[in-house]
N, CA, C and O atoms as a Tinker XYZ file with bonds, in Angstrom:
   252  protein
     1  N    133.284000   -1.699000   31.885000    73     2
     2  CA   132.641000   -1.127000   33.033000    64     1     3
     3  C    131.928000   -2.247000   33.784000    63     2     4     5
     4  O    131.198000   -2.998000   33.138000    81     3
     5  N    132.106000   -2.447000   35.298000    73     3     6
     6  CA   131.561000   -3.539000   36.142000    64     5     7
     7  C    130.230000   -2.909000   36.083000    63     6     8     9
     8  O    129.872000   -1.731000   36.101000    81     7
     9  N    129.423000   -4.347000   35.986000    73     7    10
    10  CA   127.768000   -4.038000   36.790000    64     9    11
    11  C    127.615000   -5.119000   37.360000    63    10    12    13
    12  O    128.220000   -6.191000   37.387000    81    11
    13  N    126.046000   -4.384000   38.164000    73    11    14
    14  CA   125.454000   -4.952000   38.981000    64    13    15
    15  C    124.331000   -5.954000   38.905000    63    14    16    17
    16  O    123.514000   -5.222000   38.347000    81    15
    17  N    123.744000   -7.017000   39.052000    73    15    18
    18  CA   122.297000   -7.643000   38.725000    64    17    19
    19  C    122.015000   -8.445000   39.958000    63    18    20    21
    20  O    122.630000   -9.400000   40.432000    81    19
    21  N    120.790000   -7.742000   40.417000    73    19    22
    22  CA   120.535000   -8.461000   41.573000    64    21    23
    23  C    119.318000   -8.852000   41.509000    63    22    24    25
    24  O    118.467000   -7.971000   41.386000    81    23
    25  N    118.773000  -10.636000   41.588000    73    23    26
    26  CA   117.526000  -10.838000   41.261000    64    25    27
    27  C    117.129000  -11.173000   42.439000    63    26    28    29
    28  O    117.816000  -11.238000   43.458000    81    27
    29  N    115.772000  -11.437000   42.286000    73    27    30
    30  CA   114.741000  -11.843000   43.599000    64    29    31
    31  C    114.481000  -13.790000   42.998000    63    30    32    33
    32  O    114.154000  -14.434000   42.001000    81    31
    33  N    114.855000  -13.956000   44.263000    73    31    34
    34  CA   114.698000  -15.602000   44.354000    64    33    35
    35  C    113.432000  -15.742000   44.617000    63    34    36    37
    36  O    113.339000  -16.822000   45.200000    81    35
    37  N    112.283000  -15.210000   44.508000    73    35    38
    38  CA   110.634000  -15.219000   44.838000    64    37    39
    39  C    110.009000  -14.626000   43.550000    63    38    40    41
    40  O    108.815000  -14.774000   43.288000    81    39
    41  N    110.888000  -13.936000   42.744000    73    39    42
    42  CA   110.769000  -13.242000   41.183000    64    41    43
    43  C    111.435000  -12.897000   40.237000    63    42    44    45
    44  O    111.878000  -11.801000   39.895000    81    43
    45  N    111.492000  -13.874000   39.822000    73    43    46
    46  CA   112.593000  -13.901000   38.671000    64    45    47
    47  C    113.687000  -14.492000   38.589000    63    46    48    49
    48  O    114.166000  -14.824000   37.505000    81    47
    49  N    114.264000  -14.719000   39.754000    73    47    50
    50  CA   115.685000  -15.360000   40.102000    64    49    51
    51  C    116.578000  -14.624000   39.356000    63    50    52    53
    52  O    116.620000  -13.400000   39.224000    81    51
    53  N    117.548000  -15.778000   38.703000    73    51    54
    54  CA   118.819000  -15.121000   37.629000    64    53    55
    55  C    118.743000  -14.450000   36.712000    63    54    56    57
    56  O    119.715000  -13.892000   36.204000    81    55
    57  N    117.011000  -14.320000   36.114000    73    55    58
    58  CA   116.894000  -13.635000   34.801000    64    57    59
    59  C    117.627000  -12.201000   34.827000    63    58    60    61
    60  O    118.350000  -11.884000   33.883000    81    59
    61  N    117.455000  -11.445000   35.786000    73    59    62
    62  CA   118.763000  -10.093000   35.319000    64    61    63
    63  C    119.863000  -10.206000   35.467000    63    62    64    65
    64  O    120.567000   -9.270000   35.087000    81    63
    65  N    120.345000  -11.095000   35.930000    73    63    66
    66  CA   121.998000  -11.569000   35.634000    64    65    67
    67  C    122.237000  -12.272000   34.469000    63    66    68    69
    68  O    123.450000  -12.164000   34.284000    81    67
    69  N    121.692000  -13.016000   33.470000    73    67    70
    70  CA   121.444000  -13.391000   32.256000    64    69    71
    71  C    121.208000  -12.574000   31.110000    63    70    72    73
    72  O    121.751000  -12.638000   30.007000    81    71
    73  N    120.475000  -11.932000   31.451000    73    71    74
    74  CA   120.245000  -10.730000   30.265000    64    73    75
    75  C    120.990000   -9.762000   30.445000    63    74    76    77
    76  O    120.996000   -9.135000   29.386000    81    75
    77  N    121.914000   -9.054000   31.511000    73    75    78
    78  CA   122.918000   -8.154000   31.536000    64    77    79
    79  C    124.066000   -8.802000   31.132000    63    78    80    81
    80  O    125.047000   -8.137000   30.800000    81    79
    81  N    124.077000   -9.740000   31.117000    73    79    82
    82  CA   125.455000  -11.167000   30.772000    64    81    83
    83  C    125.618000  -11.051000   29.110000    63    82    84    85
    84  O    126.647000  -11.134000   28.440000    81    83
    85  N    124.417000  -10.859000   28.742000    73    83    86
    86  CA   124.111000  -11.069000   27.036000    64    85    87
    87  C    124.797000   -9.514000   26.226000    63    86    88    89
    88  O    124.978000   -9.469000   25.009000    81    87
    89  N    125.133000   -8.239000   27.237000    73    87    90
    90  CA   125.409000   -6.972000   27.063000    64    89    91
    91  C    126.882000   -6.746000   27.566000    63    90    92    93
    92  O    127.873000   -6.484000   26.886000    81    91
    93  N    126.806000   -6.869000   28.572000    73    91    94
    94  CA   128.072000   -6.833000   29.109000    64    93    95
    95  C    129.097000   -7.331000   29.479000    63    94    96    97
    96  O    128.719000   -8.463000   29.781000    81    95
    97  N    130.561000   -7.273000   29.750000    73    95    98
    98  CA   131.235000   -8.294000   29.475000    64    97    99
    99  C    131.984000   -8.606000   31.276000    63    98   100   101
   100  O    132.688000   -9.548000   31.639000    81    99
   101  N    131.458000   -7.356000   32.120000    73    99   102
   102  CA   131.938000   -7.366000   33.543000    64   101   103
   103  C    131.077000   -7.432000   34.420000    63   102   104   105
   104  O    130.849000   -6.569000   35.268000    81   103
   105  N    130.299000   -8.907000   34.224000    73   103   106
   106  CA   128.914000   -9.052000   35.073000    64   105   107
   107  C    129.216000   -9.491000   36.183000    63   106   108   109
   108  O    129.961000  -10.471000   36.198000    81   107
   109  N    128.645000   -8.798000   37.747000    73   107   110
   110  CA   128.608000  -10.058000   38.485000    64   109   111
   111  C    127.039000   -9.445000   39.065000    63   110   112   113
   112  O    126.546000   -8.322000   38.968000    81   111
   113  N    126.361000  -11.106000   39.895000    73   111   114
   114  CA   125.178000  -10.999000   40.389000    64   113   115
   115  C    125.204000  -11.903000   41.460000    63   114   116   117
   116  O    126.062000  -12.672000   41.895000    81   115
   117  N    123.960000  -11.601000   41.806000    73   115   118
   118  CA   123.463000  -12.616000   43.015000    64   117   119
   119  C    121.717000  -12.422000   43.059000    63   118   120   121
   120  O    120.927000  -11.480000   43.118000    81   119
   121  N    121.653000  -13.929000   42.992000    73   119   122
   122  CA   119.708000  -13.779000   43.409000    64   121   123
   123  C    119.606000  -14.022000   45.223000    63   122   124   125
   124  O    120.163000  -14.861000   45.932000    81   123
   125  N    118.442000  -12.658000   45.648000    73   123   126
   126  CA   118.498000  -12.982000   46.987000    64   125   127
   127  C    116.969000  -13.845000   47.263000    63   126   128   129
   128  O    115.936000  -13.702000   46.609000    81   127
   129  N    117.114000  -14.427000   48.004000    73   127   130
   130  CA   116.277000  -15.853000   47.630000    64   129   131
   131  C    114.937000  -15.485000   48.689000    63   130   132   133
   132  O    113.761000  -15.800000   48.508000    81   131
   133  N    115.491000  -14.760000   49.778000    73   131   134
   134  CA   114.312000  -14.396000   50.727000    64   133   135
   135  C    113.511000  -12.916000   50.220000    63   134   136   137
   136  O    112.886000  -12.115000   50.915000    81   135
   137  N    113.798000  -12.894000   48.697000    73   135   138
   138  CA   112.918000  -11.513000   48.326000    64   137   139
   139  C    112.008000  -12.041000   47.007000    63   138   140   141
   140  O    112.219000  -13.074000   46.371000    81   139
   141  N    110.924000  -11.039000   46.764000    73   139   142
   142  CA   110.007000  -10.882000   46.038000    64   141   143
   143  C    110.822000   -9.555000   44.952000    63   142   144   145
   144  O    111.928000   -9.144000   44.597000    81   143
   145  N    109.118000   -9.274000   44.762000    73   143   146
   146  CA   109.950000   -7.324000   43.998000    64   145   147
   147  C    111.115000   -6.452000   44.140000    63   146   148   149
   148  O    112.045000   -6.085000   43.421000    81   147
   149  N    110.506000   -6.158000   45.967000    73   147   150
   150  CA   111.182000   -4.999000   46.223000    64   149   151
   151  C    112.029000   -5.797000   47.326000    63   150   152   153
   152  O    111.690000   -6.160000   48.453000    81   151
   153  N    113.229000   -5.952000   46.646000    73   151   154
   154  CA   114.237000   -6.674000   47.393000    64   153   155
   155  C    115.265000   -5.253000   48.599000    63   154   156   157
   156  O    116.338000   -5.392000   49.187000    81   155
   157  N    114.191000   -3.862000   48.527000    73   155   158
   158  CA   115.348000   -2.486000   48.975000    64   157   159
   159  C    113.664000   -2.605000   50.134000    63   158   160   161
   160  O    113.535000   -2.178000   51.281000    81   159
   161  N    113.293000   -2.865000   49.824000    73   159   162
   162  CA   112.169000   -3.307000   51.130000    64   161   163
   163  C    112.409000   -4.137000   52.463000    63   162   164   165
   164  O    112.664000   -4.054000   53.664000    81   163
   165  N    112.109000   -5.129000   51.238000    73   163   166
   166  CA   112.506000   -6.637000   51.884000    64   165   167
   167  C    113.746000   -7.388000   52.598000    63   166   168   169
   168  O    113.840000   -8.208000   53.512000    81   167
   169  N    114.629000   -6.736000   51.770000    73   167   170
   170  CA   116.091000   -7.723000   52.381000    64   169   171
   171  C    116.781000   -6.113000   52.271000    63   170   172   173
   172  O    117.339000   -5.926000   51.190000    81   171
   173  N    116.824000   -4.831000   53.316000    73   171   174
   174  CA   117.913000   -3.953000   52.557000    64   173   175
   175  C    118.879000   -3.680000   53.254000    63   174   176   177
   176  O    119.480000   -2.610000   53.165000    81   175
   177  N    119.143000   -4.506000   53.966000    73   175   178
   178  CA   120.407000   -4.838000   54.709000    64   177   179
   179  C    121.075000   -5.885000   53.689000    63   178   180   181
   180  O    122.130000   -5.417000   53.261000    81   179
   181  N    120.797000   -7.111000   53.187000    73   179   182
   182  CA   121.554000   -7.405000   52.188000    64   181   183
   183  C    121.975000   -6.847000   50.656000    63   182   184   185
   184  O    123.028000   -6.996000   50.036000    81   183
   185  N    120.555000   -6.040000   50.239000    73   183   186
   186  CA   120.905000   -5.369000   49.192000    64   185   187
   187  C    121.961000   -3.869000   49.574000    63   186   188   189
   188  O    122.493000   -3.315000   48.612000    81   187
   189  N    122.173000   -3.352000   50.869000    73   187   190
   190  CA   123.213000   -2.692000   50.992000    64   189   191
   191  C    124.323000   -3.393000   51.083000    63   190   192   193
   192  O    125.191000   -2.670000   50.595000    81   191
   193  N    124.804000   -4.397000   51.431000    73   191   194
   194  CA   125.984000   -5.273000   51.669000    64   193   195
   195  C    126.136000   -5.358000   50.300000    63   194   196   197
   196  O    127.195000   -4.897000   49.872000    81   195
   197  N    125.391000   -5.807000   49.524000    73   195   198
   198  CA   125.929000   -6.378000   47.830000    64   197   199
   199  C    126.520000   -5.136000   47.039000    63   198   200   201
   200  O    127.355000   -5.243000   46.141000    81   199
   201  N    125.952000   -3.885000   47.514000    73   199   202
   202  CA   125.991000   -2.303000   46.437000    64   201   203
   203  C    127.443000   -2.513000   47.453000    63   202   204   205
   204  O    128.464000   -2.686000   46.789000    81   203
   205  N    127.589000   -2.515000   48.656000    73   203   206
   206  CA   129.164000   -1.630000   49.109000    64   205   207
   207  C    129.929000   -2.110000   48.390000    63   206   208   209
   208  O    130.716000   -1.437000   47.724000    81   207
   209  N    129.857000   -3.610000   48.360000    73   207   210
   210  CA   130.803000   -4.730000   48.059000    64   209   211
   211  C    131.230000   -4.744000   46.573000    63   210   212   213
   212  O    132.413000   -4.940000   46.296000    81   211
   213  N    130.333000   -4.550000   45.639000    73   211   214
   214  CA   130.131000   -4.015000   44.321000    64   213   215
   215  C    131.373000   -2.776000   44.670000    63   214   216   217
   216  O    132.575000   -2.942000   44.461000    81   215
   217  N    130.768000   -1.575000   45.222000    73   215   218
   218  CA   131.422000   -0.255000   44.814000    64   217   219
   219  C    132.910000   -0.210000   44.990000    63   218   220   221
   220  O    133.691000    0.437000   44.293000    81   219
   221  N    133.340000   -1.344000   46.490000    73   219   222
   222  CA   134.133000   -1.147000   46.938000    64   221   223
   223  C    135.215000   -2.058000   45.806000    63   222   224   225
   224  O    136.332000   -1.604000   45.561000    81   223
   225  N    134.782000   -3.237000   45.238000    73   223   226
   226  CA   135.886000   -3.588000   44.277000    64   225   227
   227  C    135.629000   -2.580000   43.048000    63   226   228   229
   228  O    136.649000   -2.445000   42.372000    81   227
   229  N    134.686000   -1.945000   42.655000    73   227   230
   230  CA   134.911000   -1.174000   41.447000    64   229   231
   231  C    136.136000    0.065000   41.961000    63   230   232   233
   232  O    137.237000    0.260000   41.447000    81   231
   233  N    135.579000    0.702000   43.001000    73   231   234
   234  CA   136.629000    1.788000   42.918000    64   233   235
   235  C    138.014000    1.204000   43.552000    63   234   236   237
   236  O    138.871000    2.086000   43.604000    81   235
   237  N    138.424000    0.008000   44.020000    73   235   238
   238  CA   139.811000   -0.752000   44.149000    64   237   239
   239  C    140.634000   -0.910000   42.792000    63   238   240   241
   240  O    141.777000   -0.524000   42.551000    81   239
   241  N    139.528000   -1.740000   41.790000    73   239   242
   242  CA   139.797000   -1.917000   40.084000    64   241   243
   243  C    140.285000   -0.311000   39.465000    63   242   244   245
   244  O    141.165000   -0.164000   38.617000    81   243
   245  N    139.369000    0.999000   40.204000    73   243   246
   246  CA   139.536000    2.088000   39.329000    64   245   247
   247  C    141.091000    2.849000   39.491000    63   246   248   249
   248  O    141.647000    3.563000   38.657000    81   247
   249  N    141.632000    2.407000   40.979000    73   247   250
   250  CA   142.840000    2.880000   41.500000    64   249   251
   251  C    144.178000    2.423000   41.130000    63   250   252
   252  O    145.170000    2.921000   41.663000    81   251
């Protein structure tokens, strides 16, 4: 099953792409570098671009 890890380049960076990496075997991520916490605040025009882009190869992979 694909997932998602999206870190904040102001908090935390890669650490949730690392530790979902350690679980799962269909990781992909991206740290967005102009966010803090709430990266669905802050950047959610990019954090919608990353979820379509995500969904749209998962349900391509599911077909």
């Amino acid at each position: 099953m694909p997932a998602l890890a999206v870190g904040c380049g102001q908090a935390g960076g890669p650490a949730p792409l690392d530790s979902l990496a350690q679980v799962a075997s269909d990781v992909r991520g991206e740290v967005v570098a102009e966010s803090g916490h709430y990266i669905a605040e802050e950047q959610p025009d990019r954090l919608a671009a990353l979820l379509l882009d995500f969904f749209e190869r998962a349900s391509v992979r599911a077909s």
